[in-house]
N, C-alpha and C positions, 0 to 999 in steps of 0.2 A: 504494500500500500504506500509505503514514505516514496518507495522510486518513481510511483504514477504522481505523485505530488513534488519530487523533484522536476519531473522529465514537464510538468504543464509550468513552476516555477522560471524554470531555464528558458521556455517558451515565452511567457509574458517577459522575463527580464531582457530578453533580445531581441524582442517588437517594442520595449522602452528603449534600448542601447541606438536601433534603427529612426527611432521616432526621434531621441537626442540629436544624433548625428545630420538629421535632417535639418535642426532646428540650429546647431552650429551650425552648417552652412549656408543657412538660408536666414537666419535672424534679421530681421528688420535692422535692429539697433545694437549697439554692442551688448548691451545691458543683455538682452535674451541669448548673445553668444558666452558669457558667463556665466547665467543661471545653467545654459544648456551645459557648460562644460563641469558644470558642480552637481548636476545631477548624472552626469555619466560617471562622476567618480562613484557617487553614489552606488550607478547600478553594476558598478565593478564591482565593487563593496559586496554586492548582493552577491555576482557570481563567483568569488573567492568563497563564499562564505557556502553557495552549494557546491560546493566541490568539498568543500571539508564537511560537510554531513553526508555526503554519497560516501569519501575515502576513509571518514571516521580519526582522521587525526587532527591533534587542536594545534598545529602546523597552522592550519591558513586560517586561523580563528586570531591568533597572535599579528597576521601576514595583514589581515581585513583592519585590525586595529590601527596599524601603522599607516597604512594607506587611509583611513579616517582623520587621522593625526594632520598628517600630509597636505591631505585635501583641503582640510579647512583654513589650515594655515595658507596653504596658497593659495585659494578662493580670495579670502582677507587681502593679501595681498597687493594683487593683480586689481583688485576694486581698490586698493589705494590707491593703486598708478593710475588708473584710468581717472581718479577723480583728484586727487590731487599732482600728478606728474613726477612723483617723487615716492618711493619707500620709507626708505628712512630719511629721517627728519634732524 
């Protein structure tokens, strides 16, 4: 039963990853090419994290953490530069 609830998982999460991708390239304003690239981290987030419930080891449970870390930090970022021209201050 978890693998038919992986296997529809992996399916939504990769009709999200095509929908993102659509939307970084095609974003009206930069503003939605950011959101779009912070929610694809996201849905990497998602697909690390089914891979480590199919494989059963807490390898990419650790893997999924760091790339959250990551993410959000450079989300922040990258929304400095664009709004102020400058990172660090």
């Amino acid at each position: 039963m978890i693998t038919v609830a992986l296997y529809i998982a992996a399916v939504a999460i990769a009709l999200a990853l095509l929908l993102n991708g659509w939307r970084l390239l095609k974003g009206p304003a930069l503003g939605d090419r950011i959101v779009a690239l912070d929610t694809m981290v996201i849905n990497v987030i998602g697909v690390i994290l089914l891979i480590g419930i199919a494989d059963g080891t807490a390898t990419y449970f650790e893997a999924a953490l760091l790339l959250a870390m990551v993410g959000f930090v450079s989300t922040i970022a990258y929304c400095k530069f664009v709004l102020r021209g400058d990172i660090v201050e």
